[in-house]
C-alpha positions, 0 to 999 in steps of 0.5 A: 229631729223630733220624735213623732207618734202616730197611728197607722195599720199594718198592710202585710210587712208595711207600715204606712207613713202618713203623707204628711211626715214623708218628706220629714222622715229620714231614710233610717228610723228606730220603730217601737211598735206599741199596740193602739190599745195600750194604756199609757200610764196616767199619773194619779191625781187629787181626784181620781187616784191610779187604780190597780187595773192600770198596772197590769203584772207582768209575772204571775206570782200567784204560787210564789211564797216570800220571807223577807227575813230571808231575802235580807239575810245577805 
């Protein structure tokens, strides 16, 4: 079976399978719950590169301070 994406809205603890794929969808399926407005990642292109924007840090570093003279000692 294929993958299939959709977008639905959660009702409680219920996540509404569209009518449509009811009779494809097995009995147990993995879910990855995504918000809708999460923004995929876009490959850069000869007319728009990616901007910073798009990749959004995970940790802050802001107060983090790096050698890599030290980090390559090993």
């Amino acid at each position: 079976m294929r993958a299939i994406q959709f977008e639905t809205a959660i009702n409680g603890n219920v996540i509404l399978i569209p009518e449509r794929y009811i009779k494809i969808v097995p009995a147990k399926v993995n879910v990855t719950l995504v918000p809708a407005d999460y923004v995929k990642f876009r490959p850069k292109t000869k007319d728009k590169p990616v901007s910073i924007e798009e990749f959004p840090a995970i940790l802050n570093t802001a107060g983090w301070k790096f050698n890599r003279d030290e980090a390559n000692e090993r």
